[in-house]
C-alpha positions as CSV (number, residue, x, y, z in Angstrom):
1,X,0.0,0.0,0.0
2,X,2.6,2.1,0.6
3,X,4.4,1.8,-2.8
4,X,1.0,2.9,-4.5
5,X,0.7,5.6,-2.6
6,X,3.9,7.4,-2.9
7,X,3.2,6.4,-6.7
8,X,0.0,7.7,-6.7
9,X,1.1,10.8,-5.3
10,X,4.4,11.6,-7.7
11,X,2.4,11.2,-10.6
12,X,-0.2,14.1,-9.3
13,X,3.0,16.2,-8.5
14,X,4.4,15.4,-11.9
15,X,1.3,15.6,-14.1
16,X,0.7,19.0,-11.9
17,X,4.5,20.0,-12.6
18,X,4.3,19.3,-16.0
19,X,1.1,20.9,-16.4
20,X,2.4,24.7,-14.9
21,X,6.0,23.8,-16.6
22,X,5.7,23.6,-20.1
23,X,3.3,26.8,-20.3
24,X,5.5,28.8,-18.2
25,X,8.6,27.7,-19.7
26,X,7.1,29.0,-23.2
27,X,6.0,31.9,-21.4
28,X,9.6,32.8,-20.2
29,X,10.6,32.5,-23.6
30,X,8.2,34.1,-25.3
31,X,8.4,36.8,-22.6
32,X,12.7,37.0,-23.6
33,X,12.7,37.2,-26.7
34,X,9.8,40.3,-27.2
35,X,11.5,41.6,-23.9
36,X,14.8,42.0,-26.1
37,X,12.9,43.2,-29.1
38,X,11.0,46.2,-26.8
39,X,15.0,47.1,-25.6
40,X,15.9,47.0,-29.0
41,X,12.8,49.6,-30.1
42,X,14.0,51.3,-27.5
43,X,17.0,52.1,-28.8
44,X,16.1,52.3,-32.1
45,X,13.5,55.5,-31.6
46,X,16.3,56.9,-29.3
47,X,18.6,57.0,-32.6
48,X,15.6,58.0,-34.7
49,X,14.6,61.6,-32.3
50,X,18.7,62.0,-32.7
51,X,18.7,62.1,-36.2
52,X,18.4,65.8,-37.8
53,X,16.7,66.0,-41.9
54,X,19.9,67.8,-42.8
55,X,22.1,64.8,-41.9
56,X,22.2,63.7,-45.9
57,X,23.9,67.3,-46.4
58,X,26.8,66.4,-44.0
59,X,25.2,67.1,-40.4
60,X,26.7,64.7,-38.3
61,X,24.6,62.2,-36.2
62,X,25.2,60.8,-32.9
63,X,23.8,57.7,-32.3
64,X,23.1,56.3,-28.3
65,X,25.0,53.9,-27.4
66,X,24.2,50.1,-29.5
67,X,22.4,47.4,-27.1
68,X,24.9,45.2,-25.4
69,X,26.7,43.2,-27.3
70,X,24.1,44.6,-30.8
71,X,24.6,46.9,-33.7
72,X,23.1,50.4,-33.6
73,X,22.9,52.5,-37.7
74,X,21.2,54.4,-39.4
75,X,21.0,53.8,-43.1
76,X,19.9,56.5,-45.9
77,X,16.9,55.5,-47.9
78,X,19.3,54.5,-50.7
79,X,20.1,51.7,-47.9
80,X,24.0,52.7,-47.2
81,X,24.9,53.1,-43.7
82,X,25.5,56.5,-42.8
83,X,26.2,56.4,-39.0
84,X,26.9,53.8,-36.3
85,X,27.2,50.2,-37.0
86,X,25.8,47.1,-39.2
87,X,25.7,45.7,-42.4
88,X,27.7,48.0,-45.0
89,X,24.2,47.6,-46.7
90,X,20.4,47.5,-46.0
91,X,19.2,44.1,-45.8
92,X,15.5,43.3,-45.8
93,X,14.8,44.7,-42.2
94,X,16.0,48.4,-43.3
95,X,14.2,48.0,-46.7
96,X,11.1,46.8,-44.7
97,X,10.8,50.4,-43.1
98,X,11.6,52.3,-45.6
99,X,8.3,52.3,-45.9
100,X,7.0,53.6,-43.4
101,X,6.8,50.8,-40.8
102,X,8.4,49.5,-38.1
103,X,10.1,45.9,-38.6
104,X,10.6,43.5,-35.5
105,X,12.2,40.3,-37.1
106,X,15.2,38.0,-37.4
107,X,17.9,38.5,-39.9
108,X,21.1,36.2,-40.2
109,X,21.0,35.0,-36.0
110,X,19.8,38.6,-35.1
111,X,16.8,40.1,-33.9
112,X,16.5,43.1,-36.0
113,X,14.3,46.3,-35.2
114,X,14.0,48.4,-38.1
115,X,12.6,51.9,-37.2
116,X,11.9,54.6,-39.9
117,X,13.0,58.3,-39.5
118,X,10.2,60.9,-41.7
119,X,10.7,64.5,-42.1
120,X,7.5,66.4,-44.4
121,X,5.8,63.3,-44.4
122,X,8.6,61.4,-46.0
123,X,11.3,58.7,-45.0
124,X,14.5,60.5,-44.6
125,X,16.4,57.7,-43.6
126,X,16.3,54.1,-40.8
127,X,17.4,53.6,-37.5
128,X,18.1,49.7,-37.0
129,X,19.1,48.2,-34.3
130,X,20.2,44.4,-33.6
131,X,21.6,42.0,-30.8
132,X,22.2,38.0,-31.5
133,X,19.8,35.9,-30.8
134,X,22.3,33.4,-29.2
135,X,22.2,35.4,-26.1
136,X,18.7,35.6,-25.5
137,X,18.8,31.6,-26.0
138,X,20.9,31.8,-23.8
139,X,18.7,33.4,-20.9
140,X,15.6,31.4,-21.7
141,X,17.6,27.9,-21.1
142,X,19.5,29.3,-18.4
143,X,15.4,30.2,-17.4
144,X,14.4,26.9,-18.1
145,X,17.3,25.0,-16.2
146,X,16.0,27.2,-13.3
147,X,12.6,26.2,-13.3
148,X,13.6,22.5,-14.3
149,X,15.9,22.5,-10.7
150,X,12.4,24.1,-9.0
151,X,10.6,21.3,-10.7
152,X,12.7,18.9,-9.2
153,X,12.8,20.2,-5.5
154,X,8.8,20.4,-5.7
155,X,9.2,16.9,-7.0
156,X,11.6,15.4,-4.2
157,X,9.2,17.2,-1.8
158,X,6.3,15.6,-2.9
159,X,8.3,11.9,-2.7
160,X,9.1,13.0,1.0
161,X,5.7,14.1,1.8
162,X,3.6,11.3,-0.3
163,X,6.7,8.7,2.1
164,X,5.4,10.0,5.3
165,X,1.6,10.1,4.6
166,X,1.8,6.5,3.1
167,X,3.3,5.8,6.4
168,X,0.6,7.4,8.4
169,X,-1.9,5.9,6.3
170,X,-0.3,1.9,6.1
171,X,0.4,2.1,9.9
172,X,-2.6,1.8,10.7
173,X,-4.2,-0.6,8.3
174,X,-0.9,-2.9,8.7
175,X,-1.5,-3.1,12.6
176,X,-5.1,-4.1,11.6
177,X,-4.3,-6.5,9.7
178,X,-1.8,-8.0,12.2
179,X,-4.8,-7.6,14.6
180,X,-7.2,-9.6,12.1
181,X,-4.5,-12.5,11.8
182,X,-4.3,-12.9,15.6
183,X,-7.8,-13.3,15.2
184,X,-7.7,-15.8,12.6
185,X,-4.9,-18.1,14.5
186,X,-7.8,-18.3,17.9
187,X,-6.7,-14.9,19.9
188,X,-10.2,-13.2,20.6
189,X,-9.2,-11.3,23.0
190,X,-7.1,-9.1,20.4
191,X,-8.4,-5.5,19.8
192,X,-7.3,-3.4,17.2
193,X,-6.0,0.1,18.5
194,X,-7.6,3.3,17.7
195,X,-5.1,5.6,15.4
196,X,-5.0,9.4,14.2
197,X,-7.3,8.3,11.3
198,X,-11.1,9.3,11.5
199,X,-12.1,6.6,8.7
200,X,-9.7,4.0,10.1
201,X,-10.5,4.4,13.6
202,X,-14.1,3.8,12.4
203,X,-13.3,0.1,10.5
204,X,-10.8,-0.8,14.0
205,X,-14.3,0.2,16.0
206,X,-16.6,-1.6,14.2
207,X,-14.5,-4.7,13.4
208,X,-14.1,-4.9,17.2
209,X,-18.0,-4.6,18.3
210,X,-18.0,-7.4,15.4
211,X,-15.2,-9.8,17.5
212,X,-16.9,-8.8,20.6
213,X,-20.5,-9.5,19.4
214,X,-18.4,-13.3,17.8
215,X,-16.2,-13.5,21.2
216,X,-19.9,-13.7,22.6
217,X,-21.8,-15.6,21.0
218,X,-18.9,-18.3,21.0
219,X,-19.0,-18.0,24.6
220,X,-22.4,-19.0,25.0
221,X,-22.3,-21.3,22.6
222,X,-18.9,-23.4,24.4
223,X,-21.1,-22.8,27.9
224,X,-24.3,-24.4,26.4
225,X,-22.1,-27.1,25.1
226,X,-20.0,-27.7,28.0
227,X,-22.8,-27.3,30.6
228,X,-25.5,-29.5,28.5
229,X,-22.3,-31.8,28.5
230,X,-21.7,-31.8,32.1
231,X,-25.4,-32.6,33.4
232,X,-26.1,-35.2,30.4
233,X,-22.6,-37.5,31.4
234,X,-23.6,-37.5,35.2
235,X,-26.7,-38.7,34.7
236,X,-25.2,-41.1,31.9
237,X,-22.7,-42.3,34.2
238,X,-25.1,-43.0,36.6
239,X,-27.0,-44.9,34.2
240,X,-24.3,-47.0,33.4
241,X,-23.4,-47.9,36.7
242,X,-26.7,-48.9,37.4
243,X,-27.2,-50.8,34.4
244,X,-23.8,-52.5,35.2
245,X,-24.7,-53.5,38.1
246,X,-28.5,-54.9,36.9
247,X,-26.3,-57.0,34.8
248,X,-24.1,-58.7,37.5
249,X,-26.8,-59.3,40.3
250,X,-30.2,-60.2,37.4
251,X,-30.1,-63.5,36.9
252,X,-33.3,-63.5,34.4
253,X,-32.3,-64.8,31.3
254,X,-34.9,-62.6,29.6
255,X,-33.9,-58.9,31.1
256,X,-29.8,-59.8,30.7
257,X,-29.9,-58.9,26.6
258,X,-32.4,-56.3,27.3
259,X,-30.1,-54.6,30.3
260,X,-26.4,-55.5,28.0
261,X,-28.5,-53.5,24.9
262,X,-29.1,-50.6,27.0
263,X,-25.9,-50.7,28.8
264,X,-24.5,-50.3,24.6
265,X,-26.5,-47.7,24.0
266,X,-25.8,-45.5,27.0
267,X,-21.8,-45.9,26.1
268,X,-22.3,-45.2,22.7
269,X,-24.6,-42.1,23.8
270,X,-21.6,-41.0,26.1
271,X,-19.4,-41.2,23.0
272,X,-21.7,-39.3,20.8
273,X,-21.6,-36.2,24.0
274,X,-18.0,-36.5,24.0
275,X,-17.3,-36.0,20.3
276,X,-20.3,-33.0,20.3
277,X,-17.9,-31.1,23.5
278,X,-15.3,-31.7,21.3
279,X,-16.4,-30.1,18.6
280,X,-17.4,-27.2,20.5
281,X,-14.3,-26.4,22.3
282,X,-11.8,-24.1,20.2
283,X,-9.4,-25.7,17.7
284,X,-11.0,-28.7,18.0
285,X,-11.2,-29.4,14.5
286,X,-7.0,-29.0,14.3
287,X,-6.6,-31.8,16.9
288,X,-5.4,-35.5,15.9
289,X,-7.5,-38.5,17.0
290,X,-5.8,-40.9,18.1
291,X,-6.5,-44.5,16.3
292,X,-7.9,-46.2,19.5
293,X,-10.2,-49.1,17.7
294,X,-9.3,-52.1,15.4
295,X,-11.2,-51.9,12.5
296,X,-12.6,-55.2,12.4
297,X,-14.8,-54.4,16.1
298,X,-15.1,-51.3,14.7
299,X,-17.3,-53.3,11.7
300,X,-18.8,-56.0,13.5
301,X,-20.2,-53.4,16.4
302,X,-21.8,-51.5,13.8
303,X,-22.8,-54.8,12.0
304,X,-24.9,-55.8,15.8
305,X,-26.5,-52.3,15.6
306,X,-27.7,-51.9,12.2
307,X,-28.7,-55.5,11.2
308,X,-31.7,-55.4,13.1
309,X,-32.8,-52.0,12.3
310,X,-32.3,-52.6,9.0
311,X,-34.1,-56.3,9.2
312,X,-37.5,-54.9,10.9
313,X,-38.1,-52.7,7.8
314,X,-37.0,-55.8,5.8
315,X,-34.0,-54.7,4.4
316,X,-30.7,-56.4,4.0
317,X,-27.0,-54.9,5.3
318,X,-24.2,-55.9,4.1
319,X,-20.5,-55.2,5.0
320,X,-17.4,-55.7,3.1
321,X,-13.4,-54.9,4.3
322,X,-11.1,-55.3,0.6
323,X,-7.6,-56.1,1.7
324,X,-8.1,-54.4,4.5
325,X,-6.4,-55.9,7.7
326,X,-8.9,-55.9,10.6
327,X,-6.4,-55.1,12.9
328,X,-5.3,-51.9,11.5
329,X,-6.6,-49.2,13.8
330,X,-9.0,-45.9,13.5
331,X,-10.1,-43.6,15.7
332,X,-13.4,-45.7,17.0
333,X,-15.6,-42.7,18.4
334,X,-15.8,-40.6,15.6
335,X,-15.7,-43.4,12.7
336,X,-18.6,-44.7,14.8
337,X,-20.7,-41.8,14.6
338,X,-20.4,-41.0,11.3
339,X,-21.1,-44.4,9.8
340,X,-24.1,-44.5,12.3
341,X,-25.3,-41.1,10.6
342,X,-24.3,-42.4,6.8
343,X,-26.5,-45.7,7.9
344,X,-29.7,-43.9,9.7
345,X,-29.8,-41.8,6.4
346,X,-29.7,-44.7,4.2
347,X,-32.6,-46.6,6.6
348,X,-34.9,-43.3,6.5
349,X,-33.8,-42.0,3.1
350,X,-33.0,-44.7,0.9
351,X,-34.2,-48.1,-0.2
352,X,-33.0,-52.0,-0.9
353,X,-30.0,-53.5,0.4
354,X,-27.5,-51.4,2.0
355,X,-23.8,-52.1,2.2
356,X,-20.5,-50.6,3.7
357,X,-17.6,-51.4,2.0
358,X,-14.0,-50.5,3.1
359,X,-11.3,-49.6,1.3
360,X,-7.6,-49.4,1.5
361,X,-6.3,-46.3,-0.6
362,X,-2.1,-46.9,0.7
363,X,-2.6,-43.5,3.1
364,X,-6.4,-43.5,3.7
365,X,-9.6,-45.7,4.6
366,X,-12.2,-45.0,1.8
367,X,-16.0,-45.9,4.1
368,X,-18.5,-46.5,1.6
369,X,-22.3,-46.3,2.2
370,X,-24.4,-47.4,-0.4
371,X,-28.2,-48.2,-0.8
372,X,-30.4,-48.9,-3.7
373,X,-32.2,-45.4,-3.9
374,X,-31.4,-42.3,-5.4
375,X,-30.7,-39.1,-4.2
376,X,-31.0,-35.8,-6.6
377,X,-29.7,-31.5,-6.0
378,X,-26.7,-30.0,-5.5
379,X,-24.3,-32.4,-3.4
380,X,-22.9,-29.6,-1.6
381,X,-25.8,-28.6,-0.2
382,X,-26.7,-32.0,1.5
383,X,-24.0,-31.0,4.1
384,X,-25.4,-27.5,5.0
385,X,-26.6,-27.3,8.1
386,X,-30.7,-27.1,8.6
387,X,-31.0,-28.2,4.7
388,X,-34.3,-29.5,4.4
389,X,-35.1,-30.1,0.7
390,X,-37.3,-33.4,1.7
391,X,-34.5,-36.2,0.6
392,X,-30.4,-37.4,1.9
393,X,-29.2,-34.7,4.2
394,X,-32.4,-33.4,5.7
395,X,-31.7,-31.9,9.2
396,X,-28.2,-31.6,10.9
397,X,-27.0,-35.6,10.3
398,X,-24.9,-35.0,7.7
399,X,-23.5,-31.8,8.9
400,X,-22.4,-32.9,12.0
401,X,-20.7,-35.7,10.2
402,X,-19.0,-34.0,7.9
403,X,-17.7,-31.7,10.9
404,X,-16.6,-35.0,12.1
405,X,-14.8,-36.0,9.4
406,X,-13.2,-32.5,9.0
407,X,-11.8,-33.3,13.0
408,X,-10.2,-36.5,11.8
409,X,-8.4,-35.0,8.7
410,X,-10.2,-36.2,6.7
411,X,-13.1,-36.2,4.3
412,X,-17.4,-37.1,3.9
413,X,-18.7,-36.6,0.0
414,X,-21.4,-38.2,-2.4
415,X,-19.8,-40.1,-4.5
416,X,-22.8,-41.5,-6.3
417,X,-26.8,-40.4,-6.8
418,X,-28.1,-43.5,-8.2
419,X,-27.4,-46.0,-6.3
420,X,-26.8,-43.3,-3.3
421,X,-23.5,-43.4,-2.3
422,X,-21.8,-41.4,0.4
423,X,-17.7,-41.7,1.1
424,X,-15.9,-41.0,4.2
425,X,-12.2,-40.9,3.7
426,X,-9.9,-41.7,7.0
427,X,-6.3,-41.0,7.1
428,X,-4.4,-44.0,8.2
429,X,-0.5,-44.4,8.9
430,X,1.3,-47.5,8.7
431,X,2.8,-48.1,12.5
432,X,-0.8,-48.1,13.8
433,X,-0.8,-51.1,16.4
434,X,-3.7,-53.2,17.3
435,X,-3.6,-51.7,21.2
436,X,-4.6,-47.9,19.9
437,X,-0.5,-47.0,20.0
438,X,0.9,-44.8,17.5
């Protein structure tokens, strides 16, 4: 900004330089040379009042003194010169008068002025006087270097003034731009500073009502999330422990799958509140997983879920790992959720047989969900929150997946419309153990 500033600036001063310049430079010389010609007028009717009619008949004349450095004569109407000094003949100035007028010209590298003498109404005789015209060329470019050395100060002014209001001006916007990147690497607490700026100031105050108004809102939305958190895993916990404890003391054959389902779903409902509060909490989404789970319990637990969900509505689920070792590990909690997500869509949304087929991809497990139906719109917009177009992706399931996905490095697309197909993508690494180690 600064750089285009100072530009900015020395082309104004130069365009306005060049714009006063040039006219007044050829108004200096204009001015020089008819300045010259008036001096040598001048001296040319101080010659001509000097001259008596009975000079022809031997009266002598005195002449003034000739301009510096210039020829002062007056010449007969015959043309000779008779007094002072110039051409030994009239040249086309001195025959110019004769006839009455007064001639302001150039002859031969002078400037000439040709004044007439008259006696009875009759042209006795011509004053002419002359200077080179070297040494009025001379003034105008010592003139011109003059206003050429102005043109420069007012030029290297302008540089120094245009350098220090770029810095007044980039100062500012520079430390607001620091201020926005603080912002942007998770400091909300950073303020931008007022400055000597009216219109700045005004940007730096309403960018930080903005980040307060954010700072907030994000507030109350981490407190919602952490306190919802908090009073749902107490009572969760409790659950569990009573449920636990159902198990070990009922001996009825009848209530011990009943109480071990529940006990399942209360774990995996603490998981799901977990990975929500994690998602809340600030740089969540920059945080590895670790790869805690083998893939292959991974699978079959979500095989024991979604076999009879999908059987009641007589439908068929089918799972498939292709050269993928079961052993290799993934991070359990959030795999889980999503492919619970990708699997409750395709029971309420799609049709047929639905199968999850894993893939290895050398850096990366490819999860694919497939069912027989179709699914039709834009495929970006299945993943906006609160999207409700009345097929895949209604609601906040496939949001929060995808948000999930985006925590684990990874990935969640459709990859197909007909049959549906939605992909998650999983980065793996090769030293991942079968005890969660990395």
């Amino acid at each position: 900004m600064r750089q285009r500033v100072v530009r900015v600036a020395v082309v104004a001063a130069l365009v306005a330089v060049v714009l006063l310049a040039v006219p007044l430079a050829l108004a200096v010389r204009s001015a020089l040379y008819a300045d010259q010609r008036d001096t040598l007028e001048r001296a040319a009717l101080a010659g001509a009042v000097r001259v008596s009619p009975d000079y022809r008949s031997g009266d002598p004349v005195e002449l003034p003194a000739p301009p510096a450095g210039g020829h002062l004569g007056l010449y007969d109407p015959l043309g000779r010169l008779h007094a002072g000094s110039g051409p030994a003949t009239a040249d086309a100035p001195v025959h110019g008068a004769v006839a009455g007028e007064v001639v302001r010209t150039r002859s031969g590298g002078d400037l000439v002025v040709a004044v007439p003498v008259s006696h009875a109404e009759h042209v006795i005789g011509v004053v002419r006087a002359s200077s080179p015209a070297a040494a009025v060329r001379d003034r105008v470019f010592l003139t011109w270097a003059a206003l050429l050395g102005v043109a420069a100060v007012a030029l290297a002014v302008a540089v120094l003034v245009a350098r220090r209001q770029a810095r007044t001006l980039a100062e500012p916007l520079e430390g607001l731009s620091r201020h926005c990147l603080a912002v942007a690497e998770g400091d909300l607490g950073a303020r931008a500073v007022p400055s000597s700026i009216a219109e700045i100031d005004q940007v730096a105050r309403t960018h930080n009502e903005m980040l307060h108004s954010l700072s907030e809102l994000l507030r109350h939305e981490r407190d919602f999330a952490a306190n919802a958190s908090h009073q749902l895993r107490t009572p969760l916990a409790g659950l569990q422990l009573t449920l636990e404890s159902g198990l070990e003391q009922d001996d009825d054959a009848r209530l011990r799958p009943v109480l071990a389902e529940a006990l399942t779903t209360t774990r995996r409902l603490h998981d799901t509140v977990e990975e929500v509060l994690r998602l809340s909490t600030s740089r969540a989404m920059l945080r590895p997983r670790a790869a805690d789970r083998p893939l292959g319990q991974v699978l079959r637990a979500t095989e024991e879920r979604w076999h009879g969900q999908l059987a009641q509505a007589g439908r068929r689920f089918e799972h498939l790992a292709r050269d993928v070792p079961e052993d290799l590990c993934v991070p359990g909690g959030p795999v889980t959720e999503i492919l619970d997500i990708l699997l409750d869509n395709a029971r309420v949304h799609g049709r047929g047989t639905v199968r999850l087929v894993v893939r290895d991809l050398a850096d990366a497990l490819a999860f694919d969900v497939t069912d027989e139906g179709e699914v039709h719109g834009s495929a970006a917009r299945l993943f906006d929150r609160g999207h409700s177009g009345g097929g895949q992706g209604a609601g906040i399931g496939l949001a929060l997946a995808s948000d999930l996905a985006t925590g684990l490095g990874g990935r969640l697309a459709r990859t197909g419309s007909a049959p549906t197909t939605f992909t998650l993508l999983v980065p793996i690494r090769g030293d991942e153990a079968v005890d969660g180690t990395t």
